[in-house]
C-alpha positions, -999 to +999 in steps of 0.1 A: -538+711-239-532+699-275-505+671-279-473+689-297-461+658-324-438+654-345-446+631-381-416+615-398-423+600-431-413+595-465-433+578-492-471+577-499-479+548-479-473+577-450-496+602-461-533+591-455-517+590-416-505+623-421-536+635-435-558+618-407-537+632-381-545+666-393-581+661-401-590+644-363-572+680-346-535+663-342-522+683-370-481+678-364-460+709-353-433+694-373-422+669-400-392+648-404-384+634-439-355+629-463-339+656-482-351+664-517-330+649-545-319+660-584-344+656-608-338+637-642-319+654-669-314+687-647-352+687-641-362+708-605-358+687-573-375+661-564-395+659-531-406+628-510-443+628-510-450+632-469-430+668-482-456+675-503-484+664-481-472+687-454-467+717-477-503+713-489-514+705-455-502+737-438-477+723-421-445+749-425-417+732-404-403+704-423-367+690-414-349+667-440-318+658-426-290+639-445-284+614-418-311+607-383-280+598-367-267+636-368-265+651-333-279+684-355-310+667-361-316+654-325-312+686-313-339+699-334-360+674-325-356+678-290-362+720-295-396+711-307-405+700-275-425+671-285-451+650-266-449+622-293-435+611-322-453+597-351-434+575-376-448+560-407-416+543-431-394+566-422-354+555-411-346+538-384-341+562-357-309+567-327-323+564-293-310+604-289-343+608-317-370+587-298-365+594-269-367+630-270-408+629-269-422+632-234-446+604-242-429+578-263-423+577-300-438+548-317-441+531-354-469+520-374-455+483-392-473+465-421-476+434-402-494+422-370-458+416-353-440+397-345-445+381-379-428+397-405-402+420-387-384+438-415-384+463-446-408+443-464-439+428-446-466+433-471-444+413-496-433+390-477-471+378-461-485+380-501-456+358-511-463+330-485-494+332-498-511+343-463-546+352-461-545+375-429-521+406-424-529+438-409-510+463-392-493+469-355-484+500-337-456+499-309-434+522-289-400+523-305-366+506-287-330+503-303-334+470-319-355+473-351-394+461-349-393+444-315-405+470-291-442+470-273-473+465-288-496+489-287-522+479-311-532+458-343-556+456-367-562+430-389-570+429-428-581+401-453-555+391-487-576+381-516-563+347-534-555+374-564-544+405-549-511+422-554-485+434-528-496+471-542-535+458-538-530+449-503-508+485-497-529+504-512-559+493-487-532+492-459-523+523-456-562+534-450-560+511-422-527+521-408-537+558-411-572+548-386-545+527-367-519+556-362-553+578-348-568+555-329-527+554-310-522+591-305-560+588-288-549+563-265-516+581-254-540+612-247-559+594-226-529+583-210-544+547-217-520+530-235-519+493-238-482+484-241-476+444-246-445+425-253-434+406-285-432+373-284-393+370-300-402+331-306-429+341-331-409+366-351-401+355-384-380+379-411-392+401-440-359+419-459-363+439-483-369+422-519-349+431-545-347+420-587-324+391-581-351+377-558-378+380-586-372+358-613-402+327-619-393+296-615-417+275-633-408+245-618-428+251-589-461+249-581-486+265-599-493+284-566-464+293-556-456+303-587-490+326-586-482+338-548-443+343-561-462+370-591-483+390-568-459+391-544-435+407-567-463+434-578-457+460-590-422+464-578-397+446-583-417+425-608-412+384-611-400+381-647-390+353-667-370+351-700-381+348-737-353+340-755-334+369-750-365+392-741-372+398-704-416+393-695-420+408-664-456+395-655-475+416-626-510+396-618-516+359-627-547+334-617-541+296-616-555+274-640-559+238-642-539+230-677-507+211-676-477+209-692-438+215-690-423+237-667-421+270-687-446+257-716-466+282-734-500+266-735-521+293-741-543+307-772-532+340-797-549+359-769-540+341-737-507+334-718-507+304-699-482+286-688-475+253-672-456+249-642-444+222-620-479+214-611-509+233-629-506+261-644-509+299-639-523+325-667-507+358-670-533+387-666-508+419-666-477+420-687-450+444-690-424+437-721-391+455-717-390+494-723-431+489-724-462+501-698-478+475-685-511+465-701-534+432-699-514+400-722-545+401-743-530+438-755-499+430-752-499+398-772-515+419-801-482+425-805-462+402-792-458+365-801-456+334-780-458+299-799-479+275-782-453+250-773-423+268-764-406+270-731-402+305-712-373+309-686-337+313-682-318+293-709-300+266-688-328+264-664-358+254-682-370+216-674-362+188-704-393+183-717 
């Protein structure tokens, strides 16, 4: 007999697990995901994009509630009779939710947990500047991230790569991951081992305020603090009174001030506490983002002049 499961979801980093589950014969009998919401400027509604992957996919019952916590929403989860629930950045759910599936409900987490418990793993292990990160699936309990492991699988971070580089390529690995789970609960083989709570550092979510540069630092933190912040929220620093939001960087060996522009017409480089970094994306404000080479076409930095926050740039 054919595991009845339940998918809850939201963005794109859930769909390849979706799409997986459906391709490997564990196509879902229902879908959890949030409500769809007003378009801009009275355009139709907007829907969340594990929505549209189920629509496409086949998959006809999808349940958007306004709150996981409503008893409405248990109930309809507990109808559906599940074996197991699947969830892939989705809410965090009441017990009355996860425990409703005969054979535990469990999460798929950007990080080989404990490290990096939290909304934002894959930022958080690119801004430290790691080199390993991976993914961990685990049965779900009431206190967020800390339940049993079931498994993990590990990934490289290249010296360059952006938090959307390393998500991007995550969620290929999660979606194997969240297969190679529902497999073992089949089997009725499940390895199911505790966290170490010792080991478990945070990972919040990152918002703008978190994202400005601080040239002072060193030239790789300043590089890790870049990619981190890719694509969203983006680190930016200030021109004068123009906001650079820069989205990849390298590290150079030039030196300078803290905030100097040492770079050619062409190039933007600048110095930081130690080293300095050169700016490979750019996005000016109102602008896309393009490489600095375009956008210093039509931009201009003077070699010589100091980028960042007035009142926090170093004396030079």
């Amino acid at each position: 007999m054919s595991l009845r499961i339940v998918f809850m979801g939201t963005p794109e980093f859930s769909v390849p697990s979706l799409e997986r589950l459906v391709e490997e014969g564990y196509g879902p009998v229902a879908v959890a995901t949030v409500p769809d919401v007003p378009g801009r400027r009275g355009s139709k509604l907007q829907t969340s994009a594990v929505k549209r992957a189920a629509l496409r996919l086949g998959i006809d019952k999808v349940m958007q509630p306004e709150s996981v916590k409503d008893p409405a929403f248990a109930a309809d989860v507990v109808d559906l009779a599940a074996d197991v629930i699947v969830v892939v950045a989705f809410k965090i759910l009441p017990p009355a939710v996860y425990e409703a599936a005969r054979l535990g409900a469990f999460n798929l987490h950007g990080s080989l947990l404990p490290r990096y418990r939290g909304a934002a793993p894959i930022h958080h292990a690119v801004l430290n500047g790691d080199r390993t990160t991976g993914v961990t699936t685990f049965f779900l309990k009431q206190k967020v991230d800390t339940g049993d492991v079931i498994l993990r699988r590990e990934m490289s971070i290249g010296p360059d790569e952006t938090t959307g580089d390393v998500h991007d390529r995550m969620m290929t690995l999660g979606a194997e991951a969240v297969v190679d789970t529902v497999r073992l609960i089949e089997l009725g083989d499940v390895p199911s081992l505790p966290q170490d709570d010792t080991l478990a550092s945070p990972a919040p979510k990152v918002f703008r305020a978190h994202a400005e540069i601080d040239w002072n630092l060193p030239a790789a933190k300043v590089h890790n603090h870049i990619r981190g912040m890719s694509p969203v929220p983006g680190a930016f620093t200030h021109h004068g009174d123009v906001i650079l939001k820069a989205l990849r960087s390298r590290r150079r060996s030039e030196s300078g001030a803290p905030g100097e522009v040492l770079g050619s017409e062409d190039e933007m480089i600048v110095a930081c506490g130690d080293g300095a970094v050169e700016i490979m994306e750019l996005q000016l404000e109102g602008r896309r983002k393009m490489s600095a080479r375009e956008a210093l076409r039509g931009y201009r930095l003077t070699r010589g002049e100091l980028l960042g926050r007035p009142g926090r740039q170093a004396a030079r």
